[in-house]
C-alpha atoms as an extended CHARMM CRD file, in Angstrom:
* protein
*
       211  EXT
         1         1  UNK       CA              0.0000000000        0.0000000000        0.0000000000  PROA      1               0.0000000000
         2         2  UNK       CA              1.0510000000        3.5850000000       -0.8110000000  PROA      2               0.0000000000
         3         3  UNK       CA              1.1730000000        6.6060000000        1.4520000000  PROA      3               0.0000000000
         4         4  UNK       CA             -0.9570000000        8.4860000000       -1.3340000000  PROA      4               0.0000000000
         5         5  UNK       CA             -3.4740000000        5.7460000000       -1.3140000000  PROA      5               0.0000000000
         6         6  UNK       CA             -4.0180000000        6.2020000000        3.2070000000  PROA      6               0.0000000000
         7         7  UNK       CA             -4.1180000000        9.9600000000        2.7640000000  PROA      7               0.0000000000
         8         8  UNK       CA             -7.1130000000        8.9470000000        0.0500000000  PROA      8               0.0000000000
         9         9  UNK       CA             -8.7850000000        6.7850000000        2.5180000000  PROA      9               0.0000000000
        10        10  UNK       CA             -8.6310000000        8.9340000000        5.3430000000  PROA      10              0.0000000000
        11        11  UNK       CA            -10.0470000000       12.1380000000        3.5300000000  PROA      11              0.0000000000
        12        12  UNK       CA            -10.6150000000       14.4010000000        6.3500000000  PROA      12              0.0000000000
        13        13  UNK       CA            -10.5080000000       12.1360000000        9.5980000000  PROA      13              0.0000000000
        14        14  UNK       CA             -8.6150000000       14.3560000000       12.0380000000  PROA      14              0.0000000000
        15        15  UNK       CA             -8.2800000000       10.2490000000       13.6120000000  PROA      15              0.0000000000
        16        16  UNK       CA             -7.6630000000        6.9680000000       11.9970000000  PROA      16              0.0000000000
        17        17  UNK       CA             -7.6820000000        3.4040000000       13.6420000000  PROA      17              0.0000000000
        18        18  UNK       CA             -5.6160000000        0.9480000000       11.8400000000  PROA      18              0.0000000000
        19        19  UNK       CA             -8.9160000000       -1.5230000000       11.4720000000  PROA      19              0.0000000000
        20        20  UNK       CA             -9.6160000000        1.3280000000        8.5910000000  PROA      20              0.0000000000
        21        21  UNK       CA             -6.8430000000       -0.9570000000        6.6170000000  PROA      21              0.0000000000
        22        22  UNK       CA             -9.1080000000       -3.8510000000        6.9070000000  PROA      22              0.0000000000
        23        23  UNK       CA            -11.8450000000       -1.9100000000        4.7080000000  PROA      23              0.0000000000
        24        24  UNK       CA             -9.2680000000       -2.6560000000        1.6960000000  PROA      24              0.0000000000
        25        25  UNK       CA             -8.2220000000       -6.0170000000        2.4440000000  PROA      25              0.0000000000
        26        26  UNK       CA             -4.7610000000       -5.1080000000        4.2210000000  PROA      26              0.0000000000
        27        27  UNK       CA             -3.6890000000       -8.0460000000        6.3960000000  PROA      27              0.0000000000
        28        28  UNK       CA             -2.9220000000       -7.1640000000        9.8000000000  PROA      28              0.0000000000
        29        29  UNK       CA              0.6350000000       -7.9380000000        9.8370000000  PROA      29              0.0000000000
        30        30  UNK       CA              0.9740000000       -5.9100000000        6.6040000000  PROA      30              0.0000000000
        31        31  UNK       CA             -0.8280000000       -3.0260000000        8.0520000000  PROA      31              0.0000000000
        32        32  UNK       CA              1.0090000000       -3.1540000000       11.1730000000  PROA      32              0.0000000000
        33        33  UNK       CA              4.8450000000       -3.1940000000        9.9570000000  PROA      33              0.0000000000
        34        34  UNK       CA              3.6700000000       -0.3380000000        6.7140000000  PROA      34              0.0000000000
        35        35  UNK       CA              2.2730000000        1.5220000000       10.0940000000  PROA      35              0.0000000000
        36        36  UNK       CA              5.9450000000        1.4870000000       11.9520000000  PROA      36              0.0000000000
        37        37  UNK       CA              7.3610000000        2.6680000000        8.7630000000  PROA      37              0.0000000000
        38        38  UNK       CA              5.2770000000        5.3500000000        8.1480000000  PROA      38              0.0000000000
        39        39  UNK       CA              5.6640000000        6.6920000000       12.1710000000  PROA      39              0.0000000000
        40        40  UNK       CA              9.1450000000        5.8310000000       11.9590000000  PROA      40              0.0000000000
        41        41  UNK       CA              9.7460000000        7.9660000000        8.4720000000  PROA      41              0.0000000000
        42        42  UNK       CA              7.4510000000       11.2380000000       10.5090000000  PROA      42              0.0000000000
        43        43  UNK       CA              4.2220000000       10.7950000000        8.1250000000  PROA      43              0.0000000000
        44        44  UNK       CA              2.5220000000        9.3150000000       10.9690000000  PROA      44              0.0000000000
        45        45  UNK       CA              2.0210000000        9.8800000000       14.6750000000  PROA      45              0.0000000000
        46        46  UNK       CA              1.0230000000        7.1550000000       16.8980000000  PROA      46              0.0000000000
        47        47  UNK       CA             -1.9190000000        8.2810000000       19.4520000000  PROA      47              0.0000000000
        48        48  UNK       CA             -1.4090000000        4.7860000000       20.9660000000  PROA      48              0.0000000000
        49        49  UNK       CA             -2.4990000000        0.9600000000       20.0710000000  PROA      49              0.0000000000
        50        50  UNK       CA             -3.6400000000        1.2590000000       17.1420000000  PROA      50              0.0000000000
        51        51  UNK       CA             -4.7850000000        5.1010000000       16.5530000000  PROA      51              0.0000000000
        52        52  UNK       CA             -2.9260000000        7.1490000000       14.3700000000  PROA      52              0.0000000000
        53        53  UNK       CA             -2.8920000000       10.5290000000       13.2540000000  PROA      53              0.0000000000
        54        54  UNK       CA             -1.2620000000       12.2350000000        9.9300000000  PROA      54              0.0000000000
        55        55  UNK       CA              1.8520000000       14.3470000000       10.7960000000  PROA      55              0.0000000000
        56        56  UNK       CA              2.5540000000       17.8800000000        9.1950000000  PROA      56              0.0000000000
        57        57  UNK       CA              2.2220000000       18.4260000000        6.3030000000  PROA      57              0.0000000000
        58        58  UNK       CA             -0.0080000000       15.8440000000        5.4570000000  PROA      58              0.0000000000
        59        59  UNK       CA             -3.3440000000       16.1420000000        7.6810000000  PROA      59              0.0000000000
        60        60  UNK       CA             -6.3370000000       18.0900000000        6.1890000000  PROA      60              0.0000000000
        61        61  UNK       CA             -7.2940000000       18.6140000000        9.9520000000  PROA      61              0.0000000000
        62        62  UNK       CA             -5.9320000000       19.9600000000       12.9210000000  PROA      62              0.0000000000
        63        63  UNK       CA             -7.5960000000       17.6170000000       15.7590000000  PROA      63              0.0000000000
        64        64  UNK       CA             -8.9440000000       19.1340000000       18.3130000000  PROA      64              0.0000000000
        65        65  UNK       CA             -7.3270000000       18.4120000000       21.5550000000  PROA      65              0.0000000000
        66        66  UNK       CA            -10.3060000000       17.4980000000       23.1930000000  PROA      66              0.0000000000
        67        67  UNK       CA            -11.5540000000       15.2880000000       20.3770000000  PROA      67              0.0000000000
        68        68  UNK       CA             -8.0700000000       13.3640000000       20.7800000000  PROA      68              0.0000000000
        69        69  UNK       CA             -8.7320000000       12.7220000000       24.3820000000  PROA      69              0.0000000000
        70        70  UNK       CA            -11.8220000000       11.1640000000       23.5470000000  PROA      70              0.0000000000
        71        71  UNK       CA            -10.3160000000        9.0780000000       20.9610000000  PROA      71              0.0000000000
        72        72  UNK       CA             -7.3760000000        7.7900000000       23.1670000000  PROA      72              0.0000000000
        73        73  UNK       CA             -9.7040000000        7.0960000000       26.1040000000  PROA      73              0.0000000000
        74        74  UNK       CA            -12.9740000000        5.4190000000       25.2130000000  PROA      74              0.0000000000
        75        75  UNK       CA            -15.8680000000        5.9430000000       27.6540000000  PROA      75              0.0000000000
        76        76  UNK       CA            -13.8790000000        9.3660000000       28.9120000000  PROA      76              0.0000000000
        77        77  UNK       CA            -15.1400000000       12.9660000000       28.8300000000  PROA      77              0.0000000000
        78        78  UNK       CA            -13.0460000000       16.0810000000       29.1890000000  PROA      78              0.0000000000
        79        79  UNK       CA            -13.5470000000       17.8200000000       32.6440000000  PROA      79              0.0000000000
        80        80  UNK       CA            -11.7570000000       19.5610000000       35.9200000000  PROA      80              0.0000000000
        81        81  UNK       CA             -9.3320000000       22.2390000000       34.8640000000  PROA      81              0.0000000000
        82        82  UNK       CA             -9.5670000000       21.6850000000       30.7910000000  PROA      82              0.0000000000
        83        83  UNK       CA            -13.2490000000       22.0000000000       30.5970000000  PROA      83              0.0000000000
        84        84  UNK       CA            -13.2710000000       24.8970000000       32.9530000000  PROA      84              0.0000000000
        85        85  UNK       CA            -10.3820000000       26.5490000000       31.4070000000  PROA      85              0.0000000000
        86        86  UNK       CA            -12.7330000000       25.7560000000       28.1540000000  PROA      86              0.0000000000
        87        87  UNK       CA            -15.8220000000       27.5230000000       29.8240000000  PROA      87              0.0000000000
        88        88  UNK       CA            -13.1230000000       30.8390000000       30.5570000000  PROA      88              0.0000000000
        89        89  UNK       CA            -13.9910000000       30.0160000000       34.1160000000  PROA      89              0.0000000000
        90        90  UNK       CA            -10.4240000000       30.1340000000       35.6500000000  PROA      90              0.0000000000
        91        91  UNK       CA             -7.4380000000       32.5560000000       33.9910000000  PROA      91              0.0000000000
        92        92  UNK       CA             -5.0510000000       29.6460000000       33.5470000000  PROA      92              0.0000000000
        93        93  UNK       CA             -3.8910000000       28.0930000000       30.4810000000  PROA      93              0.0000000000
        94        94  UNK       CA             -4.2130000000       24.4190000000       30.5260000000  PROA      94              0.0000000000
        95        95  UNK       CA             -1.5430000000       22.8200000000       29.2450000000  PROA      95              0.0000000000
        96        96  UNK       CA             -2.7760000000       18.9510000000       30.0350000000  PROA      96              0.0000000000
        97        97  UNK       CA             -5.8890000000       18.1700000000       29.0090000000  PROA      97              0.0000000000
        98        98  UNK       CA             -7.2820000000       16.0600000000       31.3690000000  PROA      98              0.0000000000
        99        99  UNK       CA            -10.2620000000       13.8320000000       31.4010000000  PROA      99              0.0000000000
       100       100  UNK       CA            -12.9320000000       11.2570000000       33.6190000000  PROA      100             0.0000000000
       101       101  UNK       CA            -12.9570000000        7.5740000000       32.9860000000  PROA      101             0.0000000000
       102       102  UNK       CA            -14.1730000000        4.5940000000       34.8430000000  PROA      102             0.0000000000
       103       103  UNK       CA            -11.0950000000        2.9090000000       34.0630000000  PROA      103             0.0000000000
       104       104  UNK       CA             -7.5990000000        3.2170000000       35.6620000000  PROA      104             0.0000000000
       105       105  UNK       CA             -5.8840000000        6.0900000000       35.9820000000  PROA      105             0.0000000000
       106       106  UNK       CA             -3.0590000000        7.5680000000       33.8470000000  PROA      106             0.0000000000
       107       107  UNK       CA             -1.2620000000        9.9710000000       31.6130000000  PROA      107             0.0000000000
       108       108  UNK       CA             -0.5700000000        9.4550000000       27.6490000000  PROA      108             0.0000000000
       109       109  UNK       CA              2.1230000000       12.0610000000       26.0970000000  PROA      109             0.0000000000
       110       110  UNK       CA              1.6070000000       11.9320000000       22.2990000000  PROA      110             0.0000000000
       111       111  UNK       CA              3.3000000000       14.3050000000       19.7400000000  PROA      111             0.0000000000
       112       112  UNK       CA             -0.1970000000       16.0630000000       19.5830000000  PROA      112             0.0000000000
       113       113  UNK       CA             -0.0350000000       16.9840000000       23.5340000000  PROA      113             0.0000000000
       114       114  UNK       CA             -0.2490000000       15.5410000000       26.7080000000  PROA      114             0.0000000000
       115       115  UNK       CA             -3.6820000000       13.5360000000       27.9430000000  PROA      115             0.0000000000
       116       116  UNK       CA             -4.1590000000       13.1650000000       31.7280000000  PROA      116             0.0000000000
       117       117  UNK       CA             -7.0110000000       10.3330000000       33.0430000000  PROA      117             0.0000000000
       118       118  UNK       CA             -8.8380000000       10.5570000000       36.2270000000  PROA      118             0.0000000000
       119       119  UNK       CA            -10.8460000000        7.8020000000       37.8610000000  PROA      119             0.0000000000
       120       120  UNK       CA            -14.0460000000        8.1340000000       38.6870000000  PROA      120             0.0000000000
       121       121  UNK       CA            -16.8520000000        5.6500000000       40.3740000000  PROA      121             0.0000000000
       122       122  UNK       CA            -19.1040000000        4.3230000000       37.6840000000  PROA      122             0.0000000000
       123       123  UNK       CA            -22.4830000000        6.2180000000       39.5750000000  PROA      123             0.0000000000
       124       124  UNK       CA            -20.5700000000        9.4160000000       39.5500000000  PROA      124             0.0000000000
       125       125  UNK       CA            -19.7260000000        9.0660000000       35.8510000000  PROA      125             0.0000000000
       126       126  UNK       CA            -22.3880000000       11.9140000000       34.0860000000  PROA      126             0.0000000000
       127       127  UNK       CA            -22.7850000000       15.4260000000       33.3840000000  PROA      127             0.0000000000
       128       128  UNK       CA            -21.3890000000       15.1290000000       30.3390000000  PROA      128             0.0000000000
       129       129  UNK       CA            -22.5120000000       16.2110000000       26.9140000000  PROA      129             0.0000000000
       130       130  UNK       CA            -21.7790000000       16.4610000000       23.1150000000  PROA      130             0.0000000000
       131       131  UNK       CA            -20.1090000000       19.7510000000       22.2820000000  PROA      131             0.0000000000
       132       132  UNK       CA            -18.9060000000       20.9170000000       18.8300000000  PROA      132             0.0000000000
       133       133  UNK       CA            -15.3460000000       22.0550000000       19.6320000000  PROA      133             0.0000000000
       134       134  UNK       CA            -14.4580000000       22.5430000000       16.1970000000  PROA      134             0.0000000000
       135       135  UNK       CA            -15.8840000000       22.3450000000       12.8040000000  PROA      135             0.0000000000
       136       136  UNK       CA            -16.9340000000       18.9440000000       12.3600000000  PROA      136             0.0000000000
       137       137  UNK       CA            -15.2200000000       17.7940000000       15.4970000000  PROA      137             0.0000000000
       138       138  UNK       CA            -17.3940000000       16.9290000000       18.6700000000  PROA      138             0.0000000000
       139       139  UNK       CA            -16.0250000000       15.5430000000       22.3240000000  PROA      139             0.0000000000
       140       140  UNK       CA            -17.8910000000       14.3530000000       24.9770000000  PROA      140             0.0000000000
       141       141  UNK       CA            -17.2250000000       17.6640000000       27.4390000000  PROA      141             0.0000000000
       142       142  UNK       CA            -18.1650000000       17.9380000000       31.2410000000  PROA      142             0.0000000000
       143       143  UNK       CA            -21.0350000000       20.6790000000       32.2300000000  PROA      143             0.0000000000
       144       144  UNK       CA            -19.6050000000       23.7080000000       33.5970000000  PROA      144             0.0000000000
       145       145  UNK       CA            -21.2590000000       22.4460000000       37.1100000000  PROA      145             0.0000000000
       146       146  UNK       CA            -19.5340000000       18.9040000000       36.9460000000  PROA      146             0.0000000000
       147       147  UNK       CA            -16.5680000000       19.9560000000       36.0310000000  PROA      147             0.0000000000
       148       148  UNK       CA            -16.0190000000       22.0850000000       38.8180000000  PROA      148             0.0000000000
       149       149  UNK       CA            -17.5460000000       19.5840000000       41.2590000000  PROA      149             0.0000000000
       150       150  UNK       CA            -15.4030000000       17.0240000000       39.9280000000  PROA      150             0.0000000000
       151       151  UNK       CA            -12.2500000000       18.8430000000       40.0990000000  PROA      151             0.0000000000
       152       152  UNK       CA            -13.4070000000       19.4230000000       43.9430000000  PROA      152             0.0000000000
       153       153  UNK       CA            -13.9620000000       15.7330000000       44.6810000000  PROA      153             0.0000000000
       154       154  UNK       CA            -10.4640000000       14.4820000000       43.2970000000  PROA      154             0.0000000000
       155       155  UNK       CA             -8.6880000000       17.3080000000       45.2010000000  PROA      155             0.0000000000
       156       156  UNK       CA             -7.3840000000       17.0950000000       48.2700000000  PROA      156             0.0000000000
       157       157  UNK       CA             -8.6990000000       19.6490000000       50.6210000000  PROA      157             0.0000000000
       158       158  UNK       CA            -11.2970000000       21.0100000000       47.1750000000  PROA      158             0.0000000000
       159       159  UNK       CA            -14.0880000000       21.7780000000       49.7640000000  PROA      159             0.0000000000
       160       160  UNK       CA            -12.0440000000       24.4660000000       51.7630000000  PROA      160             0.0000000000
       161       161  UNK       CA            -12.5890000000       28.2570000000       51.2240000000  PROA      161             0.0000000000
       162       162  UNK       CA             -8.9100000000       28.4710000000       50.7950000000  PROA      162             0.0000000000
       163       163  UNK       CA             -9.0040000000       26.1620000000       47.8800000000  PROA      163             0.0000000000
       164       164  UNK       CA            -11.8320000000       27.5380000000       46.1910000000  PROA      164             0.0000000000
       165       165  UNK       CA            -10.4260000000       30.8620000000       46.5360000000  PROA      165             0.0000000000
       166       166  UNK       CA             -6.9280000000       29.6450000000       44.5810000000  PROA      166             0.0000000000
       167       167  UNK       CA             -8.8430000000       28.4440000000       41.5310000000  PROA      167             0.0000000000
       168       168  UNK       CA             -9.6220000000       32.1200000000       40.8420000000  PROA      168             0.0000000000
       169       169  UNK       CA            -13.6090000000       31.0300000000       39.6700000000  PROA      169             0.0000000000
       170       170  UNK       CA            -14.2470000000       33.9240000000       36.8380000000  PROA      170             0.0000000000
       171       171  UNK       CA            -17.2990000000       34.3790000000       34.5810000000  PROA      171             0.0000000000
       172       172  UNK       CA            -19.3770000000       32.3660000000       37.4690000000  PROA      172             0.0000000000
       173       173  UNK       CA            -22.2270000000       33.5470000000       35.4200000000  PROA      173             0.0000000000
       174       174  UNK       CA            -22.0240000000       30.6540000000       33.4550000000  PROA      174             0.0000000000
       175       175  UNK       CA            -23.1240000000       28.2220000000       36.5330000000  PROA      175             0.0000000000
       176       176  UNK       CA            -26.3680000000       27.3120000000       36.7560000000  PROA      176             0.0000000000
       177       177  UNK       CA            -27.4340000000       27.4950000000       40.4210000000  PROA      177             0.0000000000
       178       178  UNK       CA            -30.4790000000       24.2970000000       39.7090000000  PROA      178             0.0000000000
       179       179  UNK       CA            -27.4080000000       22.7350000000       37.8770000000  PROA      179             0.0000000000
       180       180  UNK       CA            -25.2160000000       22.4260000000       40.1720000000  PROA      180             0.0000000000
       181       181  UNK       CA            -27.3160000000       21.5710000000       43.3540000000  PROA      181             0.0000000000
       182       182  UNK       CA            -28.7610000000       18.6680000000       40.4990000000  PROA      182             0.0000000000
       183       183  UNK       CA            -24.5010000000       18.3940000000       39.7870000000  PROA      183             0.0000000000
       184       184  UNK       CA            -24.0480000000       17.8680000000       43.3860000000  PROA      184             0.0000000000
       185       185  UNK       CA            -26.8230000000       15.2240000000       44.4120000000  PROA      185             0.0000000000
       186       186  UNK       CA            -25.6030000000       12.9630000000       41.5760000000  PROA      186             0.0000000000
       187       187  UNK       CA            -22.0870000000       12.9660000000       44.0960000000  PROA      187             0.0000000000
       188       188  UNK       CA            -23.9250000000       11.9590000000       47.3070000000  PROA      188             0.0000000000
       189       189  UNK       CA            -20.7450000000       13.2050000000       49.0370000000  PROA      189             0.0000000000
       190       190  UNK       CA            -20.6310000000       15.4250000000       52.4830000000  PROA      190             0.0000000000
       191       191  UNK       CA            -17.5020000000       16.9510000000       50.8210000000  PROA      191             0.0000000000
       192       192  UNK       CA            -19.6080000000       18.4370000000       47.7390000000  PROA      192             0.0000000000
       193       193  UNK       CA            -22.4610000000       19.2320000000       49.8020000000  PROA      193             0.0000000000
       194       194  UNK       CA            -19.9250000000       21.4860000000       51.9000000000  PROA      194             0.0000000000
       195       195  UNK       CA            -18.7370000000       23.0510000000       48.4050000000  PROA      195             0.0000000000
       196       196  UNK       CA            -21.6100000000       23.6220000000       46.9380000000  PROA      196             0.0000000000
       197       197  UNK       CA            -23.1490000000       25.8010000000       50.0040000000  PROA      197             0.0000000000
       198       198  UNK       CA            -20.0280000000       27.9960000000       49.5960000000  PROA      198             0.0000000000
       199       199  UNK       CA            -19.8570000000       28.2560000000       45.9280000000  PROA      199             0.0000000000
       200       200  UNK       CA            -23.7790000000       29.1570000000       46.3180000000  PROA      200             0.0000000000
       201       201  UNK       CA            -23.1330000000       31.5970000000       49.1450000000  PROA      201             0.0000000000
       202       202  UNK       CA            -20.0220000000       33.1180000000       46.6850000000  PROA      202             0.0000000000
       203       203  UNK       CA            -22.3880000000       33.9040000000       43.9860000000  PROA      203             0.0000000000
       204       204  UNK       CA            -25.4350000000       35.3280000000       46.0100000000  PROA      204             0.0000000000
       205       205  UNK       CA            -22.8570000000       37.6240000000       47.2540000000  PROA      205             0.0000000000
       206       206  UNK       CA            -21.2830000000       38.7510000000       43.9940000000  PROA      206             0.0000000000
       207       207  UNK       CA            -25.1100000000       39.2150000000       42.9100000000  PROA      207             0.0000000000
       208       208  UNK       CA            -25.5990000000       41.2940000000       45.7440000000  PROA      208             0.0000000000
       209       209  UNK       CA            -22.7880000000       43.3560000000       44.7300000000  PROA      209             0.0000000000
       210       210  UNK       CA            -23.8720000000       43.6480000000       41.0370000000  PROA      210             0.0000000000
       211       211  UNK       CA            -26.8570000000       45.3030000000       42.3840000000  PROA      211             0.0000000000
């Protein structure tokens, strides 16, 4: 098979798994060592097992970050400090984009960025939804209410005042107060329940002084 022929048979796929060799009768084996050569030569860059991506100057399509994230971690969505930083909700840049999985734990660097995975328990998994982050390019992206809550569950310490305060919350606008008490029951979690009240008291007060 020739390079010319995969950059046909992607089109414009920001993502390609190698089972889209099978579609034209490539045996695995083939696939697999033309694969190696073509990552090995800089045409290619290798996501992980099995998911590729076209290296410059051959993609159509810049992926998305967060679209990548999804396709390195099935049954993931992006949240905590990328989906805030997404939502302009805290002044940092993000320079990990970091998602919630059921599975385990654990960090893939790629030559399209760095992808950080969180665990989370299977009932707390939700609060996700289908955002268009680019043209033609949708990722499974945490509410602005979950993502907050979850970054507060897996941090250390995330229901103090003190901790709140360092995340620098901007543009709290954007929360929903319904949302996030909903956000919050789907946790069940004294912890939350504590954050929540301050967040809450945080934005009566910044209503008050709008006033």
């Amino acid at each position: 098979m020739r390079f010319e022929e995969l950059l046909t048979l992607i089109g414009d796929e920001p993502v390609f798994s190698s089972s889209l060799l099978d579609v034209i009768g490539v045996s695995q084996r083939q696939a697999r060592l033309q694969l190696v050569r073509w990552v090995t030569a800089g045409k290619l860059i290798r996501l992980r097992r099995s998911l590729y991506a076209l290296n410059h100057p051959f993609r159509r399509i810049e992926p998305h970050p967060f679209l990548l994230a999804n396709r390195i971690r099935k049954a993931s969505y992006v949240s905590l400090q990328s989906a805030l930083s997404y939502y302009s909700m805290i002044p940092e840049y993000v320079p990990i984009v970091t998602s919630v999985t059921t599975g385990r734990p654990e960090e893939v660097r790629t030559g399209l960025g760095i992808y950080a995975f969180r665990h989370m328990r299977k009932p707390l998994f939700g609060g996700f939804l289908s955002v268009t982050v680019a043209p033609g390019q949708s990722s499974f992206l945490a509410t602005p209410e979950k993502a907050l809550l979850d970054l507060i569950y897996l941090s250390p310490g995330g229901d103090q005042a003190a901790y709140i305060d360092g995340l620098r919350l901007q543009n709290e606008t954007a929360l929903s107060t319904q949302a996030l008490t909903e956000a919050a029951g789907l946790f069940g979690s004294p912890k939350i329940d504590r954050a929540v009240e301050g967040i809450l008291a945080r934005m009566a007060a910044e209503r008050e002084r709008d006033l």
